[in-house]
N, C-alpha and C positions, 0 to 999 in steps of 0.2 A: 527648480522647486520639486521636491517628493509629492507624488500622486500617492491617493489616500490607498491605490491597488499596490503599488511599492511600498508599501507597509502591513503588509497583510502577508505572515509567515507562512510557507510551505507547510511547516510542521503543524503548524497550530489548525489547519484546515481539515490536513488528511486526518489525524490524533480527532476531530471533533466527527469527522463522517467515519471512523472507525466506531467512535460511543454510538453514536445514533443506527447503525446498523445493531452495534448490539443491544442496545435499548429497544429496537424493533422488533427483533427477534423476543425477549424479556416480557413484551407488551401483548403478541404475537400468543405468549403459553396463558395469558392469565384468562379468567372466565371473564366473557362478555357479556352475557346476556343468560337469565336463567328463568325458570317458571316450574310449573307442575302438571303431571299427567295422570290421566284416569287408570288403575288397573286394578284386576280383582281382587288385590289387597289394598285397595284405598289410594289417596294420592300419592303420588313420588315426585321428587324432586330431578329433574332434570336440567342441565346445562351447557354450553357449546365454549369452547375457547376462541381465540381469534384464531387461531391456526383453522378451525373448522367454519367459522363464521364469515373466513373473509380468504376463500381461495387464491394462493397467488403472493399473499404477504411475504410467507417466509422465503419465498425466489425472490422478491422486488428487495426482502431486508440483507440479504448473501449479495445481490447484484449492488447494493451500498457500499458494503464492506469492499468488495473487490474492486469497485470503482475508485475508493481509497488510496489502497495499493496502486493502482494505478496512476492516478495523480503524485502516490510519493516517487514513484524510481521513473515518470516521464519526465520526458522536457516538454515545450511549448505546447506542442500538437498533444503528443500525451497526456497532457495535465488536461486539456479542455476538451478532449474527448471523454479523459473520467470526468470530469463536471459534467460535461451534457447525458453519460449515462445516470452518473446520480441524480438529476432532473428528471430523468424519464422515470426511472425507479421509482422516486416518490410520488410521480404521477398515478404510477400504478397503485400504492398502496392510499392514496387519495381515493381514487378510483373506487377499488376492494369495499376500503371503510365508507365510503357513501353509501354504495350498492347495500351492505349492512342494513346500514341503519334506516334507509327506506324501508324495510321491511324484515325488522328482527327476529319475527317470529317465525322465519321460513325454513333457517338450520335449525330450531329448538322443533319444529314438527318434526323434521327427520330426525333427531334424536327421540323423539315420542314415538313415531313409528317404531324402531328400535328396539324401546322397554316394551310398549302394550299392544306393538303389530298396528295400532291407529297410529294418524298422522294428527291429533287432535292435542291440542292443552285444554285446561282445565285454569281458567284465573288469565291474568293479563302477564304478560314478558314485561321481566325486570330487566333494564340494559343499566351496565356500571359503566362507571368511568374512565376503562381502557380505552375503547373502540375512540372516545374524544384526546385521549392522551397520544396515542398512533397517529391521529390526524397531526398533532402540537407539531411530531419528531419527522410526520413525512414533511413539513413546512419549512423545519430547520434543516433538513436533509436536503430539499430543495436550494435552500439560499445556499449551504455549503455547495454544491454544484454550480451554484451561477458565480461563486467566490472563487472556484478553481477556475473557473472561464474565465472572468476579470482577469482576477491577479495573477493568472500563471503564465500571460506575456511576457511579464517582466523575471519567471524562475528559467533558471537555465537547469541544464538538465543534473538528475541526481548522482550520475556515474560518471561527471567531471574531475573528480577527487581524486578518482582512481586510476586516471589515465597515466599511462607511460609518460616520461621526458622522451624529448626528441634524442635520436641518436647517436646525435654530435655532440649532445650537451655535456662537458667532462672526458671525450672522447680523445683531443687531442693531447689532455693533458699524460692521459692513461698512454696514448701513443709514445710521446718523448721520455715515460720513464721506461718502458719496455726497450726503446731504443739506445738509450742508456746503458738499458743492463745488458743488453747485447755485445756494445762496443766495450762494457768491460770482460766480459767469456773471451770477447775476440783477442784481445790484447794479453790476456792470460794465457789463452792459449800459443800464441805467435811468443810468449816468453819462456815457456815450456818446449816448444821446437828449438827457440836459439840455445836453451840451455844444451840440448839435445846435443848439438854443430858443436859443441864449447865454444858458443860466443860467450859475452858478457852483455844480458839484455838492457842492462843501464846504460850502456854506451848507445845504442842503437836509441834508444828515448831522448836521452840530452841530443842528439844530434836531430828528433826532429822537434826537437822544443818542449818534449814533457817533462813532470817530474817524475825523476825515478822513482818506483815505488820505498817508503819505508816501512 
């Protein structure tokens, strides 16, 4: 009977923790949280991305991706050591986006220090819906990582294909036609020396049982 892990493709895992790193990354440049700061031309508009809001994303969203790679060209060990990095990875970026959003307003001060030298806003932090969409991909990112640990008991490794044949296999056959053409140079030439003598090399043939050449 097929286990539900014996049905879950190599490709289809690595191909999905490929997207989700670069989904991370995509999620990682958009603005997460924005507000407004006091300066002596009135208020301004200030903003932080996830790259700045949540230290550490874009190494946890690169450690995805490579962990990927790695589950495609391992075998057993391989594949569930990328699974277990991409589990860590997404922890990390679990991690990051919590830390956030406990307190959004802490990268948008230092961006306020910044524009008007205070570390103050002016109005309340707007938080969009990145910082909760990163959470969705580090989840899915996770479970790809616990899918390469399952299912990748049953993958063998990806550089099977490519392996040599053994090198006997065809070997003997290639041996007896070289031998072959051997014993006919030989016999060419031992007809070429009787000519040589003025025998007649057809006599010398019928009498050990060949046929003369025509």
């Amino acid at each position: 009977m097929t286990r539900p892990a014996d049905r879950v493709r190599r490709s289809r895992v690595v191909l999905a923790a490929l997207a989700l790193g670069a989904l991370l990354l995509a999620a990682g440049s958009a603005t997460w949280a924005s507000g407004q700061v006091l300066t002596v031309l009135g208020e301004q508009d200030v903003a932080v991305s996830g790259t700045t809001a949540a230290p550490g994303l874009v190494a946890a969203a690169l450690v995805v991706a490579a962990a990927a790679l790695a589950v495609a060209i391992g075998r057993r060990v391989g594949a569930a050591l990328g699974g277990l990095a991409m589990v860590g990875a997404a922890s990390v970026v679990v991690a990051v986006v919590t830390g956030f959003l406990s307190d959004p307003a802490a990268p948008l001060r230092a961006s306020a220090a910044e524009v008007s030298g205070v570390p103050r806003l002016a109005g309340t932090v707007t938080v969009g819906v990145w910082p909760y969409v990163t959470l969705a991909l580090a989840v899915l990112a996770a479970a790809a990582g616990v899918l390469a640990v399952v299912a990748g008991r049953t993958w063998g490794g990806a550089g099977r294909r490519f392996e040599r044949p053994a090198a006997g296999v065809g070997s003997a056959g290639a041996r007896s036609a070289v031998g072959r053409a051997g014993d006919a140079r030989t016999r060419a030439m031992d007809d070429w020396d009787a000519l040589g003598r003025g025998e007649d090399p057809t006599q010398d043939a019928e009498g050990r049982g060949e046929r003369p050449p025509t």
